[in-house]
LUMTI-267231 format. One record per residue (C-alpha): x, z, y; residue number from 1. Coordinates in pm, 1 decimal. Layout:
// LUMTI-267231
+----------+----------+----------+-----+
|       px |       pz |       py | seq |
+----------+----------+----------+-----+
|        X |        Z |        Y | NUM |
...
+----------+----------+----------+-----+
//
This chain:
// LUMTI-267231
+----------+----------+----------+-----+
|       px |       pz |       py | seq |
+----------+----------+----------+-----+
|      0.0 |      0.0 |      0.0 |   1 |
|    197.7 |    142.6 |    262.4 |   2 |
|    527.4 |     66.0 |    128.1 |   3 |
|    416.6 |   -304.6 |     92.7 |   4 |
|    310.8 |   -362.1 |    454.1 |   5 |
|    588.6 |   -204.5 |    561.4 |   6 |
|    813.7 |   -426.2 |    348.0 |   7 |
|    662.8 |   -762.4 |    450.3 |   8 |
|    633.8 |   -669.3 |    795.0 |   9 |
|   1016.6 |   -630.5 |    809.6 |  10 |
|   1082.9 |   -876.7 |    577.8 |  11 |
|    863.0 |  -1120.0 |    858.7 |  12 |
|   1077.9 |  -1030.8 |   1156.6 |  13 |
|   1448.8 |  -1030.3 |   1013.1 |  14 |
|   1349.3 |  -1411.5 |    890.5 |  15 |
|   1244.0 |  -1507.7 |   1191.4 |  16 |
|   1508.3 |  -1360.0 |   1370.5 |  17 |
|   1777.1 |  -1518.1 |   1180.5 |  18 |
|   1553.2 |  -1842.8 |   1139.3 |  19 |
|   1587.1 |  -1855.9 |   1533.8 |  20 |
|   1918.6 |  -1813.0 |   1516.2 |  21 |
|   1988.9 |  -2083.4 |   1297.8 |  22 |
|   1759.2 |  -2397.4 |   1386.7 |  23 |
|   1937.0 |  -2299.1 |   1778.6 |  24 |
|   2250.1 |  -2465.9 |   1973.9 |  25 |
|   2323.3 |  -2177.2 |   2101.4 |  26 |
|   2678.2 |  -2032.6 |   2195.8 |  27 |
|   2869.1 |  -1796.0 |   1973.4 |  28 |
|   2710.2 |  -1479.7 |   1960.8 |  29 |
|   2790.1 |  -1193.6 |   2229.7 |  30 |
|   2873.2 |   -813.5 |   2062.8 |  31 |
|   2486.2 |   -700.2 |   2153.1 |  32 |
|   2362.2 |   -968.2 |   1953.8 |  33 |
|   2599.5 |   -920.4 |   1662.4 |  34 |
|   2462.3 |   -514.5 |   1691.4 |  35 |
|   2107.4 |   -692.3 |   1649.3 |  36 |
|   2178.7 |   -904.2 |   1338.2 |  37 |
|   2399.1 |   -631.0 |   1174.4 |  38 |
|   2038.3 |   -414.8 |   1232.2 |  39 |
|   1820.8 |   -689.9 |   1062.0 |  40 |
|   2079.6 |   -712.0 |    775.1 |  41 |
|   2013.9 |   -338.2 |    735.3 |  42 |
|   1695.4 |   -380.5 |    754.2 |  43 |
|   1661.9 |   -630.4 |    514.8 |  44 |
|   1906.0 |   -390.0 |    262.7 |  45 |
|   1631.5 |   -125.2 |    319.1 |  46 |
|   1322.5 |   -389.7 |    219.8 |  47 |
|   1527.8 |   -465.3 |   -101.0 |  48 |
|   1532.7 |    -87.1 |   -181.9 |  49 |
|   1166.1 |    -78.7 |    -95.0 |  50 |
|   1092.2 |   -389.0 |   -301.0 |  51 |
|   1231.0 |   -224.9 |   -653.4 |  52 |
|   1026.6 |     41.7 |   -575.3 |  53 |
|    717.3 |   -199.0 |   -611.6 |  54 |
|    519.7 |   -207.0 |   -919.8 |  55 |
|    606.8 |   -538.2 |  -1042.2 |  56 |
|    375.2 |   -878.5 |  -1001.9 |  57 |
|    492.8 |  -1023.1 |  -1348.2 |  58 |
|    602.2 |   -710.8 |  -1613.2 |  59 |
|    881.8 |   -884.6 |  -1853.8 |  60 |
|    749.6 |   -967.0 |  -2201.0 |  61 |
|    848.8 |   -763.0 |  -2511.4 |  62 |
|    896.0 |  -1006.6 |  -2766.6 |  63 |
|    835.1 |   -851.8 |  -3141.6 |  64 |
|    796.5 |  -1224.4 |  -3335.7 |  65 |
|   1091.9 |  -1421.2 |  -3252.3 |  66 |
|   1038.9 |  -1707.2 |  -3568.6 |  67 |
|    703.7 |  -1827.6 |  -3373.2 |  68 |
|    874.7 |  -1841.9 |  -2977.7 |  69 |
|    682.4 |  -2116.3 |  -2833.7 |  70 |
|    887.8 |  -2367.7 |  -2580.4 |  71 |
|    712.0 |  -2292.5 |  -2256.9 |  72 |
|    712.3 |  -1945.9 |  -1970.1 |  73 |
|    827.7 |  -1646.8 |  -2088.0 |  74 |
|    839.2 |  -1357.0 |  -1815.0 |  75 |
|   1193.4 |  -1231.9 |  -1815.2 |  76 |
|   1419.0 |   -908.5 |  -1593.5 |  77 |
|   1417.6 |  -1178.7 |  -1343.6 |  78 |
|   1633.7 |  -1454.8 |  -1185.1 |  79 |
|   1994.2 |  -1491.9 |   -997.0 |  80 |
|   1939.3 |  -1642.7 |   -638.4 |  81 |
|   2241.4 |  -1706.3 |   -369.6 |  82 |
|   2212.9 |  -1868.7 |    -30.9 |  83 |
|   2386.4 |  -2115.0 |    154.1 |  84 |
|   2382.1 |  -2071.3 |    570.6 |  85 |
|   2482.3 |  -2314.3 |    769.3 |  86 |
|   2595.8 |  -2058.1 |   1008.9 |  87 |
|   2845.2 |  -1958.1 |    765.6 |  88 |
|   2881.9 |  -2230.8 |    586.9 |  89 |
|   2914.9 |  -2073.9 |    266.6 |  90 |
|   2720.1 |  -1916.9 |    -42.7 |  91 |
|   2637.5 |  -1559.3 |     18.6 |  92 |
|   2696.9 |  -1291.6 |   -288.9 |  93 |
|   2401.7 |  -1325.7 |   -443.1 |  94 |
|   2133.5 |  -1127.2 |   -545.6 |  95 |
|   1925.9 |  -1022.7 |   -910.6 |  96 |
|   1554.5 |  -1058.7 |   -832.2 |  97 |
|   1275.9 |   -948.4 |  -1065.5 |  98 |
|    994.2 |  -1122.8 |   -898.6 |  99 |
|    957.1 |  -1453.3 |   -988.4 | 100 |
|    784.2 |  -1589.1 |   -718.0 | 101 |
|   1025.0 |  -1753.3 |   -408.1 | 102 |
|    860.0 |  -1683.5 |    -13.7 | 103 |
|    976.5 |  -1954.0 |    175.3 | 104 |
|    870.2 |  -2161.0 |    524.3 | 105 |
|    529.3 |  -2371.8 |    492.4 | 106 |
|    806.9 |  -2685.5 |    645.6 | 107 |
|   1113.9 |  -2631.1 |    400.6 | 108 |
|   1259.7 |  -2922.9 |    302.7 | 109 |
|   1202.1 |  -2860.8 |    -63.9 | 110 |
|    809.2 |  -2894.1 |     10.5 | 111 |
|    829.9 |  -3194.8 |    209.5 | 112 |
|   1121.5 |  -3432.9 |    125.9 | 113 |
|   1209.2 |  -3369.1 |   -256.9 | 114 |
|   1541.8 |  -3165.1 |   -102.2 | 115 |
|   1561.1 |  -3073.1 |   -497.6 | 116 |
|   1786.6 |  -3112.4 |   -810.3 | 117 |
|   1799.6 |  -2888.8 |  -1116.1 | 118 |
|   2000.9 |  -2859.8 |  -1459.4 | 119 |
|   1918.0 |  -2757.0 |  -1816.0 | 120 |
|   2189.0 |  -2581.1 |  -2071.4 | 121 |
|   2136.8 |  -2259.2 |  -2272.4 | 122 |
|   2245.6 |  -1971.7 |  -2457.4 | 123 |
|   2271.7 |  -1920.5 |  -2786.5 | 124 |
|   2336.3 |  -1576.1 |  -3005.4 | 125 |
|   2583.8 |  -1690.3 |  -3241.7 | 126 |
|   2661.7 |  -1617.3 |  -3647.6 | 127 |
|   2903.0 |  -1328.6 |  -3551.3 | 128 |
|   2658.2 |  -1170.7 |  -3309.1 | 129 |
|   2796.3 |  -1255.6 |  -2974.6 | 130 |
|   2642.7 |  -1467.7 |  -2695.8 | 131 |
|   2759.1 |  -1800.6 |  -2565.6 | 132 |
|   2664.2 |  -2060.2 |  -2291.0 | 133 |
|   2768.7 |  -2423.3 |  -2383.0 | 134 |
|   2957.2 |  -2654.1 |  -2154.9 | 135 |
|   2849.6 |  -2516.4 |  -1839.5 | 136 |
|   3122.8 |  -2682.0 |  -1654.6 | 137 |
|   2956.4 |  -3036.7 |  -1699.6 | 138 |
|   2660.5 |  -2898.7 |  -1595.5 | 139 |
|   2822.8 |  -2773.9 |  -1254.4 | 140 |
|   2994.7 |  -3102.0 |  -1173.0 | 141 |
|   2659.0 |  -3286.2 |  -1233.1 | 142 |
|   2492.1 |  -3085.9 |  -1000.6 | 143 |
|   2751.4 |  -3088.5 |   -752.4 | 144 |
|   2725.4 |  -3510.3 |   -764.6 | 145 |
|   2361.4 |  -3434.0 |   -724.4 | 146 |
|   2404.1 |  -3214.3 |   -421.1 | 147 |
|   2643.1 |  -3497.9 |   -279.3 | 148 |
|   2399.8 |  -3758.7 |   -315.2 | 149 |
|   2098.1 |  -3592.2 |   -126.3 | 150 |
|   2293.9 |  -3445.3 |    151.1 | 151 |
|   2286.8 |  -3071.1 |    -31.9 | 152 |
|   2548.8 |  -2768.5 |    -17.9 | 153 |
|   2735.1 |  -2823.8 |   -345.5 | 154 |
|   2731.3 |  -2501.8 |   -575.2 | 155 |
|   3115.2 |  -2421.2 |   -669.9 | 156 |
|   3186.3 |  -2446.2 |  -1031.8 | 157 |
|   3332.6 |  -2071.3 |  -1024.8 | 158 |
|   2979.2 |  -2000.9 |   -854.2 | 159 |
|   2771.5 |  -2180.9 |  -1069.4 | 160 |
|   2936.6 |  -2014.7 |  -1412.0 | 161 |
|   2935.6 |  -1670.2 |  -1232.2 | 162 |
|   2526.3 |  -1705.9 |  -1174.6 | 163 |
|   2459.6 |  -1849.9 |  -1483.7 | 164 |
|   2712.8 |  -1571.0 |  -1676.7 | 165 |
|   2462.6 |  -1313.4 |  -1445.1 | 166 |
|   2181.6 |  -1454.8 |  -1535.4 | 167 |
|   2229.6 |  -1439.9 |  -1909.7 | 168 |
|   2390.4 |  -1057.3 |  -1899.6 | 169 |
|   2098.0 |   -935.3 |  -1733.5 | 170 |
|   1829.8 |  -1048.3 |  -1951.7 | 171 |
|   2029.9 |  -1028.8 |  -2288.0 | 172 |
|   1736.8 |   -882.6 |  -2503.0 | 173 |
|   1595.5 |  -1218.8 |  -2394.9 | 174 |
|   1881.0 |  -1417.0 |  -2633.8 | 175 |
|   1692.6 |  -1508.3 |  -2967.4 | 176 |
|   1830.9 |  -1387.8 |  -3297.8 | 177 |
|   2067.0 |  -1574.0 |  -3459.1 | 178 |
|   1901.8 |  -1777.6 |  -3769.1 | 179 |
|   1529.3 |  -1787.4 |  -3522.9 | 180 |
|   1595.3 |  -2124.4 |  -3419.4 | 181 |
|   1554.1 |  -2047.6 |  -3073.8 | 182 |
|   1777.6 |  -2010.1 |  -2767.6 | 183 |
|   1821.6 |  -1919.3 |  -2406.2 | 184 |
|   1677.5 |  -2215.4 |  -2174.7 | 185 |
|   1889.1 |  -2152.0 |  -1876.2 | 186 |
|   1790.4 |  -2303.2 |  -1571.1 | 187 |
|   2009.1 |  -2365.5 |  -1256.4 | 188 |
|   1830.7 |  -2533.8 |   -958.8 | 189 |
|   1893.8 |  -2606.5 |   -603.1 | 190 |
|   1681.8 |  -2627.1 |   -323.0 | 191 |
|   1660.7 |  -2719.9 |     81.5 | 192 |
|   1468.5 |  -2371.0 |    174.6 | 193 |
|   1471.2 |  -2413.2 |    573.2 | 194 |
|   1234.3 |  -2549.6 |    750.9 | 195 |
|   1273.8 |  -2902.1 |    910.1 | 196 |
|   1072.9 |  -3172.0 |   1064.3 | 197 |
|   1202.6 |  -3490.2 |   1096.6 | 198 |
|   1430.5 |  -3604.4 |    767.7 | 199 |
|   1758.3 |  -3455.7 |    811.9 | 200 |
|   1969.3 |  -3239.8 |    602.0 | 201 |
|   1865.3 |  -2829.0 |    545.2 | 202 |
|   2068.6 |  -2541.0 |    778.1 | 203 |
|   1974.8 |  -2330.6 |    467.5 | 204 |
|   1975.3 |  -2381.1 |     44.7 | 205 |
|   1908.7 |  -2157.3 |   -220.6 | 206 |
|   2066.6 |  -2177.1 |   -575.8 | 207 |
|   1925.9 |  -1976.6 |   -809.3 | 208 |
|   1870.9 |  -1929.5 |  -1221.0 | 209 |
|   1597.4 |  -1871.4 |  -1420.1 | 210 |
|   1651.9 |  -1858.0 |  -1812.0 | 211 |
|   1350.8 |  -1830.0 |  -2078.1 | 212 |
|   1366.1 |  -1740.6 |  -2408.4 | 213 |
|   1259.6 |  -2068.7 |  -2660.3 | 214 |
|   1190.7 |  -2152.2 |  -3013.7 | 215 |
|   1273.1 |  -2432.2 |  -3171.9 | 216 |
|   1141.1 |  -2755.1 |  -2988.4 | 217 |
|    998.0 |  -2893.6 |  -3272.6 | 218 |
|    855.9 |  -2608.3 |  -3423.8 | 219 |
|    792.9 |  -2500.0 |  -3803.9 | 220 |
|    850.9 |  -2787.2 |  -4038.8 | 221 |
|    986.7 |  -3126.2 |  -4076.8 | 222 |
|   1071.3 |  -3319.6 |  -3783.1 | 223 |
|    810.7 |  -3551.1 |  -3684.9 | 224 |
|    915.2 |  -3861.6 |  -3525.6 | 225 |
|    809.6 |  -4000.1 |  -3214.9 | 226 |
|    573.1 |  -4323.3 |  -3090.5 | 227 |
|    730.2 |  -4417.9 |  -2791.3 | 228 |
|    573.9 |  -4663.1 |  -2551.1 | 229 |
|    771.3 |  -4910.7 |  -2295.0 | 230 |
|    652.3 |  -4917.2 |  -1960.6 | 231 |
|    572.7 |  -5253.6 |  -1799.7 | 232 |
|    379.8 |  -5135.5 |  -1503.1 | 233 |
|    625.0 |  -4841.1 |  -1379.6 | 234 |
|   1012.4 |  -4855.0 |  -1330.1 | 235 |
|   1183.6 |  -4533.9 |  -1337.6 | 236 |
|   1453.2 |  -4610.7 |  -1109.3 | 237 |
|   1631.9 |  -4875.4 |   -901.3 | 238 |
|   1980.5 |  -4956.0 |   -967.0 | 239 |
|   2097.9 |  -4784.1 |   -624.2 | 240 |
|   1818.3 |  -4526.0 |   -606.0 | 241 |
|   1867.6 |  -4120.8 |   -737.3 | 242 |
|   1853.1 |  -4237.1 |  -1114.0 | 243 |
|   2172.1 |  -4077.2 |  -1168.9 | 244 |
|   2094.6 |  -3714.0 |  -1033.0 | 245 |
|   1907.5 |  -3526.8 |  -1137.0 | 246 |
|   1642.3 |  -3503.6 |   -879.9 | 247 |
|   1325.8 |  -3306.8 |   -918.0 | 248 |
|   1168.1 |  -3643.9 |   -759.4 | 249 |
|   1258.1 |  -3844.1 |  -1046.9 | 250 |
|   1105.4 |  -3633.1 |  -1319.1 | 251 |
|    744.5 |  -3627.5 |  -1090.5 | 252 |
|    746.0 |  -4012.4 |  -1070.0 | 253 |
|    665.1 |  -4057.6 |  -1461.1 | 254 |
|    387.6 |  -3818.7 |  -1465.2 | 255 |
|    154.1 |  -4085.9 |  -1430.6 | 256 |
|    299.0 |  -4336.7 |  -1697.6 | 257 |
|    336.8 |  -4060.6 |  -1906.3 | 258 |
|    -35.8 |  -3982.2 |  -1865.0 | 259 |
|   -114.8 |  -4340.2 |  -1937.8 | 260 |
|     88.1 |  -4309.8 |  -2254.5 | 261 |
|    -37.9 |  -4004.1 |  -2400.2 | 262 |
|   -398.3 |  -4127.6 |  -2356.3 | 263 |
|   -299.3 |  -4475.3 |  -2541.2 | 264 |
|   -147.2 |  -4185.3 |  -2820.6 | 265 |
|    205.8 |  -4215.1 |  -2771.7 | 266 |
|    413.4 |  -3919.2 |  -2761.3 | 267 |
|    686.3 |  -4038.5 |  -2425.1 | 268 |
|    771.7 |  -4380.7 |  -2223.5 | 269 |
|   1045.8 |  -4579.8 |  -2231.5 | 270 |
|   1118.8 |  -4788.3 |  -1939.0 | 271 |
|   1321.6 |  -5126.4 |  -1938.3 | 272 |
|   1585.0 |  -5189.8 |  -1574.9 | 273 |
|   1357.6 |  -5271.2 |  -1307.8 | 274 |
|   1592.1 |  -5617.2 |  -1230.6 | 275 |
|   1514.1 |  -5797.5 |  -1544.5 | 276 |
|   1273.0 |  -5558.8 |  -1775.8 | 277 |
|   1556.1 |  -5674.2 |  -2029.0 | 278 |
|   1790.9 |  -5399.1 |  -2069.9 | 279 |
|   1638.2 |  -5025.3 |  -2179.6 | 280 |
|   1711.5 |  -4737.8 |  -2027.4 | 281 |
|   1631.0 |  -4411.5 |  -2102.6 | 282 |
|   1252.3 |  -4214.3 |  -2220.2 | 283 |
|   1090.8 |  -3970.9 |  -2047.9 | 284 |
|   1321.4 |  -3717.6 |  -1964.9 | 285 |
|   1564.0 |  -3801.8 |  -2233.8 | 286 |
|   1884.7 |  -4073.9 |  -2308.0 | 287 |
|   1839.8 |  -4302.6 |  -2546.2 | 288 |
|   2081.0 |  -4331.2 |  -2850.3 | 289 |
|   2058.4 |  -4545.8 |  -3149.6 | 290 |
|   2238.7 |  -4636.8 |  -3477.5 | 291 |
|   2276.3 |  -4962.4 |  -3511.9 | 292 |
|   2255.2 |  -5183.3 |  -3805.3 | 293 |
|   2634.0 |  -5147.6 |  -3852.9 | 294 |
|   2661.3 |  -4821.1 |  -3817.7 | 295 |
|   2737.8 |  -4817.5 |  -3455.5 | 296 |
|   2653.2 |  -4526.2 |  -3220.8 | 297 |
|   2516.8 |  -4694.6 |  -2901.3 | 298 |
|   2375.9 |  -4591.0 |  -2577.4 | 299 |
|   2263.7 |  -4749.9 |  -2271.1 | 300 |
|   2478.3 |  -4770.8 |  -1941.2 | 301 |
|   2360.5 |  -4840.5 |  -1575.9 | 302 |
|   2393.6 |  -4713.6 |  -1277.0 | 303 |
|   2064.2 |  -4558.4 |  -1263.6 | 304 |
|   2070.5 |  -4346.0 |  -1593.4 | 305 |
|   2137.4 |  -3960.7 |  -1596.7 | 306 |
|   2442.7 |  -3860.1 |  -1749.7 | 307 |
|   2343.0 |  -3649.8 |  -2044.4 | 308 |
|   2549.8 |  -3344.0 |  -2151.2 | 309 |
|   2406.2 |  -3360.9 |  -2480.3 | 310 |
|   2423.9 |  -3729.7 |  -2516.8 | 311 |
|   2833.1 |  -3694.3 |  -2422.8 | 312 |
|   2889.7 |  -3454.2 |  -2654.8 | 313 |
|   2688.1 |  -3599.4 |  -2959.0 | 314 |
|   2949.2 |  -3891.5 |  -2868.9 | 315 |
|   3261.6 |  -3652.6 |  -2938.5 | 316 |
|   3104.3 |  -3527.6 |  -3248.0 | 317 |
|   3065.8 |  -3902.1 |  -3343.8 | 318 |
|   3402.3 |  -4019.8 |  -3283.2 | 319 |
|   3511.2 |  -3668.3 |  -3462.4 | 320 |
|   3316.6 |  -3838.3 |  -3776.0 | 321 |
|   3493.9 |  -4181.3 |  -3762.4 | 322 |
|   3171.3 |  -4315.2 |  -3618.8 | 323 |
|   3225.6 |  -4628.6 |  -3384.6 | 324 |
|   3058.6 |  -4544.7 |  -2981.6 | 325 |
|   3015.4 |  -4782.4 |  -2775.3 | 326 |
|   2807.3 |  -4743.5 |  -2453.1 | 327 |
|   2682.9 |  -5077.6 |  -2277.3 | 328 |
|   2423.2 |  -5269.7 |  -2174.9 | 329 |
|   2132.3 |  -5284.8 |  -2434.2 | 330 |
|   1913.4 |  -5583.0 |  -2476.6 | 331 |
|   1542.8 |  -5419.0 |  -2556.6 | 332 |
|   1549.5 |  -5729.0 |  -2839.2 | 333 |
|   1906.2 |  -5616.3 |  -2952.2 | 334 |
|   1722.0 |  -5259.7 |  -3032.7 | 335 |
|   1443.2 |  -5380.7 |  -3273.6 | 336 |
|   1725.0 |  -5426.4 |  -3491.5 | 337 |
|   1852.9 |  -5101.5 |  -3479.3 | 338 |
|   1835.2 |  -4822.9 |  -3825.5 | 339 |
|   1747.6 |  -4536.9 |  -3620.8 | 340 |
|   1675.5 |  -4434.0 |  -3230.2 | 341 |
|   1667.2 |  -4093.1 |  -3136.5 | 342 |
|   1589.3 |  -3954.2 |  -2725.5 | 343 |
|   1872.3 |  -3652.8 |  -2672.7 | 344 |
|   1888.4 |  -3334.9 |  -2432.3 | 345 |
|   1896.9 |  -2993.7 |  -2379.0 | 346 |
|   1580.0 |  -2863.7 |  -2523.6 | 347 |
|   1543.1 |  -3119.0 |  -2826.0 | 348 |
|   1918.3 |  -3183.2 |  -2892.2 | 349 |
|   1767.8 |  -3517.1 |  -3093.5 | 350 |
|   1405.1 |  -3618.5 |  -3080.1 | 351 |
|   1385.1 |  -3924.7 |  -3392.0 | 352 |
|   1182.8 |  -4208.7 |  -3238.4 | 353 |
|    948.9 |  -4359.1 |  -3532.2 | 354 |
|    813.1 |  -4641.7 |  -3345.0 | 355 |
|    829.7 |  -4826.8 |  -2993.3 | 356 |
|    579.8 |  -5025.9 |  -2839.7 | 357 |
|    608.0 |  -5357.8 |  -2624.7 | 358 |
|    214.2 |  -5467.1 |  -2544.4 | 359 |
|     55.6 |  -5512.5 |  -2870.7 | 360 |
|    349.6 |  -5522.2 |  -3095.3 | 361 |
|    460.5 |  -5221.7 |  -3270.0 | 362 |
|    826.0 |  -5182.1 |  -3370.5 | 363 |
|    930.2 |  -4942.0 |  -3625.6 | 364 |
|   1244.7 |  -4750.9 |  -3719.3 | 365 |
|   1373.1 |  -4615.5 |  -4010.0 | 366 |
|   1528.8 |  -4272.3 |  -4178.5 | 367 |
|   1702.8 |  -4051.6 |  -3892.5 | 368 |
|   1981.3 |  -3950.6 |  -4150.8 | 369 |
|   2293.9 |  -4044.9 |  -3924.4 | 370 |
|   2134.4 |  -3911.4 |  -3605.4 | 371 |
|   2015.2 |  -3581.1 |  -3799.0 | 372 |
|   2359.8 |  -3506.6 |  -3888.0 | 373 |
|   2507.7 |  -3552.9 |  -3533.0 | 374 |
|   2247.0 |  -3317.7 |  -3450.0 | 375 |
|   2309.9 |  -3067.5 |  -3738.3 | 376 |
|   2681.1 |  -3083.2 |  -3633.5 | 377 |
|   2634.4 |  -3016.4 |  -3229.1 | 378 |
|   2439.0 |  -2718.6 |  -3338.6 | 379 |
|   2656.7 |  -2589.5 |  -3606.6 | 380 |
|   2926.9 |  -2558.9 |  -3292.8 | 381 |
|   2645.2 |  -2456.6 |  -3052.2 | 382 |
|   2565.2 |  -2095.9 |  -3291.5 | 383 |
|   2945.5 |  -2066.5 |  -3393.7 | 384 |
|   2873.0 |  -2244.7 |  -3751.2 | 385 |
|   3138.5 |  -2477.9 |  -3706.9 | 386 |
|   3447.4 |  -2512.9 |  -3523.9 | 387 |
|   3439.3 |  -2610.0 |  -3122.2 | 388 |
|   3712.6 |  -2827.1 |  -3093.5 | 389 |
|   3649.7 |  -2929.5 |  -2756.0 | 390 |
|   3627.8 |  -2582.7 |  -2641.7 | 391 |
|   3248.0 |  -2619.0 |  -2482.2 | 392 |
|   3134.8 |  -2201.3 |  -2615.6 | 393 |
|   3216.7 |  -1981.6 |  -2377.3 | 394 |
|   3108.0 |  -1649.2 |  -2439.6 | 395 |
|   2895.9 |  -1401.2 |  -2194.1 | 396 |
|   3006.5 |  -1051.8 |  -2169.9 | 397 |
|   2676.6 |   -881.7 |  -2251.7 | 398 |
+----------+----------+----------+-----+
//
């Protein structure tokens, strides 16, 4: 009650004070000045005490039947957040929040001009009980590219393994089992959190991560494959556009294929380049791979497909196996000939693709044995099974 008002009523008048300050030209400050932000940075220390004293919005689950985790939101201890001022022109130290909810300006950027990009890795409780984040540091230079390309503050690669390392310590009970299946989603995102009018650049970003406890993607079972459907109407992205990042915009724009699809009964899209509709390029929200009918490991390449983490290491695995790789340009007709097709990345690792559809003519695909055992092998590494030769485990001090 009290408490509350009080908090939000404080919280109200040391944003806008320091919102003033930094959408201004003003001069460098003068010593009463600095006397009146070092008070609202008190202040705002106070409302953080007040705030924990707040019965919480969202109580963390207790999870009791870890073989039947779903994949979808799982209240957690909370998320790491750290902001970037333009004043300073740095990241601050960061904070642990337990409220999942983020209070920000009705004109931030975030709301208006897609200022967004976010990553997807996890955490994983391995065979001799400790916990271990994989290949964070290709996560952190593909955000960084991201925050380059839309005019961002680029998250440090110390910063970015330091919040995710935080992240991961302080919701630990939140790490499934060993032998569940599941995993820790972890998920790093940056946003453009002041407000602006006209397009330009933020003053202000946040960079903060979330992680959620998940089961195995496909559930209980065999492995169903997938009906894919290519999309002649939509293009996912132009050769020179933000294909490449990944952009919170890009993701949005196949909601509506996707919807088409799914009501037609396919399970994901699969667009073609938007030059030619020749060449394919990647599903949904995954890269495609496929085994040729040589035996060949072969993905796409373009300028406007996302880099997958999980793609380039399934690659290492497959060279590890004395499997040929070859990523190129791939002719949609060159891929009705191929054994198997799989869509790879974080939270499926290897989705098999059964069938793809061109208009009215179906095109199906065999046994995913080669593909299954890349993906057997990434997560033998991934829960300490097998050996990590290319030293991607790193483990978390919980």
């Amino acid at each position: 009650g009290d408490t509350a008002m009080l908090a939000a009523q404080v919280r109200r008048r040391s944003l806008a004070a320091v919102g003033r300050r930094c959408l201004s030209s003003m001069p460098p400050l003068s010593a009463n000045e600095l006397r009146l932000l070092q008070q609202v940075s008190r202040l705002e220390e106070r409302v953080h005490e007040l705030e924990e004293q707040l019965p919480a919005r969202v109580q963390p689950a207790r999870i009791t039947d870890w073989d039947n985790l779903g994949f979808g939101i799982t209240p957690t201890n909370g998320h790491v957040r750290y902001t970037w001022s333009s004043k300073t022109s740095s990241w601050d130290a960061g904070r642990f929040i337990s409220d999942p909810y983020v209070n920000l300006h009705v004109h931030a950027g975030v709301l208006h001009y897609g200022m967004t990009l976010f990553e997807g890795c996890k955490a994983f409780r391995c065979k001799d009980g400790k916990v271990r984040v994989c290949n964070l540091g290709a996560n952190a230079e593909r955000l960084r590219s991201g925050a380059n390309r839309l005019v961002m503050a680029p998250v440090p690669s110390m910063l970015f393994v330091e919040a995710v390392h935080w992240a991961v310590r302080a919701n630990a009970e939140y790490v499934p089992p060993y032998g569940s299946g599941g995993s820790l989603y972890i998920r790093p995102f940056l946003i453009g959190s002041s407000p602006v009018l006209g397009l330009q650049p933020c003053s202000e970003f946040q960079f903060m991560v979330s992680v959620i406890p998940v089961g195995n993607y496909f559930g209980k079972g065999p492995i169903k494959g997938i009906d894919a459907k290519i999309m002649t109407e939509f293009d996912r992205a132009a050769p020179k556009g933000t294909g490449d990042v990944k952009a919170g915009g890009n993701y949005a724009a196949d909601l509506l294929p996707l919807k088409h699809a799914k009501a037609d009964g396919f399970g994901t899209t699969l667009y073609l380049d938007c030059n030619e509709h020749k060449y394919v390029e990647e599903f949904s929200v995954s890269n495609l791979i496929g085994i040729s009918s040589s035996g060949t490991y072969v993905t796409p390449r373009t300028t406007s497909i996302l880099p997958s983490i999980t793609n380039r290491m399934l690659m290492h695995i497959a060279r590890d196996m004395g499997i040929a790789v070859e990523e190129r340009p791939l002719l949609w007709e060159e891929l009705k000939s191929f054994r198997e097709i799989g869509a790879c990345g974080t939270a499926t690792v290897v989705a098999p693709i059964q069938s793809i559809t061109d208009g009215q003519a179906r095109h199906e695909f065999g046994a995913f044995e080669q593909l299954h055992s890349l993906r057997d092998a990434l997560q033998a590494v991934q829960h300490g099974e097998a050996e990590d030769k290319w030293g991607w485990m790193v483990e978390v001090a919980c």
